[in-house]
KENULUM-353855 format. One record per residue: z, y, x of N, C-alpha, C, O in turn; residue in one letter; residue number from 1. Coordinates in steps of 0.001 Angstrom, whole numbers, always signed. Atoms other than C-alpha are relative to their C-alpha. Layout:
<badrens>
[badren [Z; Y; X]; [Z; Y; X]; [Z; Y; X]; [Z; Y; X]; "A"; NUM]
...
</badrens>
This chain:
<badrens>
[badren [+0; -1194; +813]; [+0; +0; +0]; [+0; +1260; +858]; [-747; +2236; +782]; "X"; 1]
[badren [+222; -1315; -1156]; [+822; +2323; +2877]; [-1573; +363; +340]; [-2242; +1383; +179]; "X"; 2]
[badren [+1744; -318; -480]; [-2721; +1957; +4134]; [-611; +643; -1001]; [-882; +1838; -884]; "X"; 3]
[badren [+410; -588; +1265]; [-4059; +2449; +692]; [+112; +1723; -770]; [-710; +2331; -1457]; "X"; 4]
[badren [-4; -964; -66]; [-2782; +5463; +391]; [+246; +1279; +760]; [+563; +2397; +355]; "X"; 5]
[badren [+218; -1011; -1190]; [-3047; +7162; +3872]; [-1085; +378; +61]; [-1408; +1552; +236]; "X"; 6]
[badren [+1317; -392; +904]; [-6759; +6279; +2789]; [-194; +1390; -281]; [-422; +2390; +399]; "X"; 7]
[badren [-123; -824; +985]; [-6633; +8187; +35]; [-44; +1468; +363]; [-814; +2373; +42]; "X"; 8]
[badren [-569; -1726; -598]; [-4950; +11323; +1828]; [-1374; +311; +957]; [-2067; +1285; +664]; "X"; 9]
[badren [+808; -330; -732]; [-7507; +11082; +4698]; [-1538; +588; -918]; [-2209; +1563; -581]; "X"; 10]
[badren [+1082; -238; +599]; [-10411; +10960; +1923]; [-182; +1883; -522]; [-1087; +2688; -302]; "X"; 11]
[badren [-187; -1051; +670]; [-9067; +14022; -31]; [+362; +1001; +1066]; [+431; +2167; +677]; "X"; 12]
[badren [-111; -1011; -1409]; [-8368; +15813; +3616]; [-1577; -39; +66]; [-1972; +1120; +194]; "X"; 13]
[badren [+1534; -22; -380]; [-12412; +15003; +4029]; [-529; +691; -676]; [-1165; +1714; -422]; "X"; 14]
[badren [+770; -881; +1731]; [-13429; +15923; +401]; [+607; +1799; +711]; [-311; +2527; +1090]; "X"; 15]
[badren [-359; -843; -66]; [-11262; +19030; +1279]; [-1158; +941; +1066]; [-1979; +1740; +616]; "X"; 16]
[badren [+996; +64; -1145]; [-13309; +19714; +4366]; [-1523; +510; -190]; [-2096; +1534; +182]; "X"; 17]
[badren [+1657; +20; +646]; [-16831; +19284; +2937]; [-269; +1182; -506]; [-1239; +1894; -246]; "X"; 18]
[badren [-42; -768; +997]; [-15813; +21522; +393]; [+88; +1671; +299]; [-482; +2585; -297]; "X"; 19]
[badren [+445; -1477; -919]; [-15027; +24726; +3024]; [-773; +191; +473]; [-1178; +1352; +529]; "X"; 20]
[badren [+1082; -352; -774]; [-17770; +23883; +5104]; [-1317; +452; -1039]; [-2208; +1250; -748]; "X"; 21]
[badren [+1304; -118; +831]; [-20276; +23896; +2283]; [+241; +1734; -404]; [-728; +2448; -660]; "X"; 22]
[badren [-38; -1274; +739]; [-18738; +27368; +1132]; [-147; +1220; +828]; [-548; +2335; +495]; "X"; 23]
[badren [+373; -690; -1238]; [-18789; +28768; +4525]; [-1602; -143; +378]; [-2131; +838; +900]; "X"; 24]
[badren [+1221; -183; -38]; [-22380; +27665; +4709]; [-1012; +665; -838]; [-2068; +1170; -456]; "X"; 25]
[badren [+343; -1146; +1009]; [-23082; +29377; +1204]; [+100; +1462; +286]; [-661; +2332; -135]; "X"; 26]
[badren [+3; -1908; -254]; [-21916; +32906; +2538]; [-648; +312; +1426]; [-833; +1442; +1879]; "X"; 27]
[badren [+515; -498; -928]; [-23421; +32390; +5578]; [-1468; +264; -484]; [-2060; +1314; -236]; "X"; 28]
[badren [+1629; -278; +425]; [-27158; +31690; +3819]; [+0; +1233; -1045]; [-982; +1758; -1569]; "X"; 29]
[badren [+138; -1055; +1142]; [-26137; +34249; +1496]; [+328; +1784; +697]; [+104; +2802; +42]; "X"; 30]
[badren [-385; -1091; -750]; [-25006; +37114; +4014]; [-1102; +102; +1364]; [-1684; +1141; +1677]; "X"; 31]
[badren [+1616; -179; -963]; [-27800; +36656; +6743]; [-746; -884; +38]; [-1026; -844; +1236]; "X"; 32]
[badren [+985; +346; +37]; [-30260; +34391; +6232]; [-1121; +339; -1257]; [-2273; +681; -991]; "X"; 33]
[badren [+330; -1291; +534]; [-31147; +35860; +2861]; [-746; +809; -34]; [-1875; +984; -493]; "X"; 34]
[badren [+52; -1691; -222]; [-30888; +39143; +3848]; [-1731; +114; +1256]; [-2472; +1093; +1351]; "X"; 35]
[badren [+944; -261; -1085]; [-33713; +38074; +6989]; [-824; -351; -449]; [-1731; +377; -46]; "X"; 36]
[badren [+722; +704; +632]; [-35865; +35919; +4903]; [-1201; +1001; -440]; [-2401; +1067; -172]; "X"; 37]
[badren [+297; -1200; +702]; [-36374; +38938; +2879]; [-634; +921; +636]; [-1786; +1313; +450]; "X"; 38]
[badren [+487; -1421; -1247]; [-37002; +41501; +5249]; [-1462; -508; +907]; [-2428; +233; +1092]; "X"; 39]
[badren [+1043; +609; -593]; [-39410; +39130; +7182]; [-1314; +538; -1221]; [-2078; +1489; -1061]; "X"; 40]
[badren [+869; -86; +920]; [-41542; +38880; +3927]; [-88; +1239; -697]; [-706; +1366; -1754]; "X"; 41]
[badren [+565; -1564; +644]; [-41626; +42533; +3129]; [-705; +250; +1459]; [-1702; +948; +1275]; "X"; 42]
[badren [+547; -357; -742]; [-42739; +42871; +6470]; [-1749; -688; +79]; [-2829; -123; +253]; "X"; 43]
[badren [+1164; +175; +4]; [-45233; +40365; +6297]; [-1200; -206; -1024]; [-2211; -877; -819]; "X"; 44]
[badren [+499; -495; +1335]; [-46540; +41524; +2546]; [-780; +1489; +845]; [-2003; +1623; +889]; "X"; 45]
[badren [+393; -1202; -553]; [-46717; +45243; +4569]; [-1615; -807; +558]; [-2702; -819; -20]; "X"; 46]
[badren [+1274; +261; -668]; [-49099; +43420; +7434]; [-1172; -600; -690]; [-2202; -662; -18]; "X"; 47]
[badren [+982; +847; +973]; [-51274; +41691; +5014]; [-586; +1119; -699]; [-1750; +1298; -340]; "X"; 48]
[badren [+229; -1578; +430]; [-51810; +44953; +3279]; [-945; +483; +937]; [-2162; +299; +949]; "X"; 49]
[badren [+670; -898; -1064]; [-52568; +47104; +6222]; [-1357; -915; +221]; [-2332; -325; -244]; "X"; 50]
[badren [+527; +754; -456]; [-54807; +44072; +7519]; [-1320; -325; -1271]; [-2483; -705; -1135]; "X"; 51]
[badren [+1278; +435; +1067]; [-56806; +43570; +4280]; [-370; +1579; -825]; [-1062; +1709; -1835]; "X"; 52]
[badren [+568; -1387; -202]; [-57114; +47532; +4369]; [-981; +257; +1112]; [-1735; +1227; +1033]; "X"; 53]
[badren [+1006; -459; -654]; [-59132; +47459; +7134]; [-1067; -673; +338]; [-2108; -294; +875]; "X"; 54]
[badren [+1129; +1087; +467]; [-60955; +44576; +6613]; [-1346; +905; -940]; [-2526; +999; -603]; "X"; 55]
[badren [+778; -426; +967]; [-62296; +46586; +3253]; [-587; +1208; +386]; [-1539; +1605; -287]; "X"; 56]
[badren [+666; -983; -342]; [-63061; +49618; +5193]; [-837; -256; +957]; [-1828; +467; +849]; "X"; 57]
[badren [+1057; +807; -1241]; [-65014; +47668; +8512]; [-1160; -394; -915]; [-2336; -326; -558]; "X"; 58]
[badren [+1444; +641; +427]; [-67123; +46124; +5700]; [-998; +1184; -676]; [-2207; +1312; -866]; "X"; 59]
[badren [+1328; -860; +1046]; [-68115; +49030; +3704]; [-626; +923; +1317]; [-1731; +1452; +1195]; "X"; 60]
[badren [+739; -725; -935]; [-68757; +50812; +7105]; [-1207; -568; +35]; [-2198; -8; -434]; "X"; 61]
[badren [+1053; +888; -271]; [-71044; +48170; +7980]; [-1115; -141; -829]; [-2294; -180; -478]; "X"; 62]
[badren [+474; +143; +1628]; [-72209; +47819; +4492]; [-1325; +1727; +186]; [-2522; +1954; +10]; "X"; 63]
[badren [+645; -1668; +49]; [-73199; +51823; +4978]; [-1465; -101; +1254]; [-2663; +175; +1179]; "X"; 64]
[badren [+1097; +87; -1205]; [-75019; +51188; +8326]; [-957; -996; -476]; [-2058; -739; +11]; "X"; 65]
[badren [+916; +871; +405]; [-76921; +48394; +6770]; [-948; +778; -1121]; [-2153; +530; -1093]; "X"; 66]
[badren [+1026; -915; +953]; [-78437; +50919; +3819]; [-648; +1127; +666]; [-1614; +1777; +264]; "X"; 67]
[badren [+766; -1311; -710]; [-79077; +53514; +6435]; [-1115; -473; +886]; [-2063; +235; +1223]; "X"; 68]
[badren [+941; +676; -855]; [-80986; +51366; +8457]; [-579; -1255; +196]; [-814; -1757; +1295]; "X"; 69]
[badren [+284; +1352; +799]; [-82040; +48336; +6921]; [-1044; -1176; +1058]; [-1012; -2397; +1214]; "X"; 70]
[badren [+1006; +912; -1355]; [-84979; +47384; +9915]; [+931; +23; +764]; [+965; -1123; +1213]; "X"; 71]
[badren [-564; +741; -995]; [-82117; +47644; +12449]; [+690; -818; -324]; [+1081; -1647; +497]; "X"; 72]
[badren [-1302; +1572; +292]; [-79703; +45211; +10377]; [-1081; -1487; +370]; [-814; -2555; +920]; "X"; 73]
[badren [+1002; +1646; +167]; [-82941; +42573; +10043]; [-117; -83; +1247]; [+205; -1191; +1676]; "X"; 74]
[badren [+27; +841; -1402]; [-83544; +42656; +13741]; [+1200; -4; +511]; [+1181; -704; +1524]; "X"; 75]
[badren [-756; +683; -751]; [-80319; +42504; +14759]; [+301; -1532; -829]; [+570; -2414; -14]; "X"; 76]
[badren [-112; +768; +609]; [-79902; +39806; +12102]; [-1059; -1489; +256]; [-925; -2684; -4]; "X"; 77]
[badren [+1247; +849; -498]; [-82904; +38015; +13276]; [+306; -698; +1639]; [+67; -1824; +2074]; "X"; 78]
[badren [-317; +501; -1213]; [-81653; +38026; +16775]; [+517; -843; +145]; [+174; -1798; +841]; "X"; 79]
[badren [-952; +730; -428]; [-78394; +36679; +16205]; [-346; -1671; -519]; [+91; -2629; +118]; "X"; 80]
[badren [+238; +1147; -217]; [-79949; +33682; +14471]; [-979; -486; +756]; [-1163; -1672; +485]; "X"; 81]
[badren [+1316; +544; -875]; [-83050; +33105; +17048]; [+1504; -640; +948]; [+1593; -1863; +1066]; "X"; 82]
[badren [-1239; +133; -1405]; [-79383; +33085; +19925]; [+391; -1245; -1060]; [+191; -2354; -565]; "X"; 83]
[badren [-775; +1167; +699]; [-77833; +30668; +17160]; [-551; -1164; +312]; [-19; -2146; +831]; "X"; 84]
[badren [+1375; +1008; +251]; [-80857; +28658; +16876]; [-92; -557; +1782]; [-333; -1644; +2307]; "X"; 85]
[badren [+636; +965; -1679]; [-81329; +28209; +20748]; [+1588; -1071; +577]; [+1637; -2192; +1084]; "X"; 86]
[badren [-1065; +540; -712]; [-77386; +27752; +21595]; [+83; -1717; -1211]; [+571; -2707; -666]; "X"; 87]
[badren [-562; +1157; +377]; [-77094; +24767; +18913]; [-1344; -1373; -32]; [-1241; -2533; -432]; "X"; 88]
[badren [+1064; +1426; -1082]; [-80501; +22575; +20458]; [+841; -520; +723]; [+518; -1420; +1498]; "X"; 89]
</badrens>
C-alpha cells in the first residue's frame, strides 16, 4: 500500500508539473512568439506589396516602349528567340 500510494503522490507531483510547464509555455507563445509571428507577416505583406508595385510599373514601362516602338520590340524579340533557338540545338 505504501508503494501504491507514493505512486500516486509522484503521479499528481508530475500531473502538477505538466500543468506549469504547459502554462509557462502558453505565456511564453502568447508574449513573444505571437507578438513576432505577427510583425514578421506585416512585414512580409509590406514586401510583397512594394515588390508587386514594381513589378506593375517595369511592365507598363515596357508595355509603353513596346507601343512607341513596335519594330524595335520585334527585332529585339526576334533576336532573343534566333539566341534561344541556337543555345537549345
Amino acid at each position: 500500500m505504501a508503494y501504491a500510494d507514493e505512486a500516486r503522490s509522484r503521479m499528481e507531483d508530475a500531473n502538477a508539473q505538466i500543468a506549469k510547464l504547459r502554462e509557462q509555455v502558453e505565456a511564453l507563445m502568447k508574449d513573444r512568439v505571437t507578438p513576432a509571428v505577427t510583425d514578421f507577416a506585416g512585414r512580409a505583406e509590406s514586401a510583397y506589396a512594394g515588390a508587386s508595385d514594381a513589378v506593375k510599373h517595369q511592365a507598363e514601362a515596357v508595355s509603353g516602349r513596346v507601343r512607341e516602338q513596335p519594330l524595335i520590340a520585334i527585332l529585339i524579340a526576334a533576336g532573343i528567340g534566333w539566341a534561344l533557338g541556337r543555345v537549345m540545338r
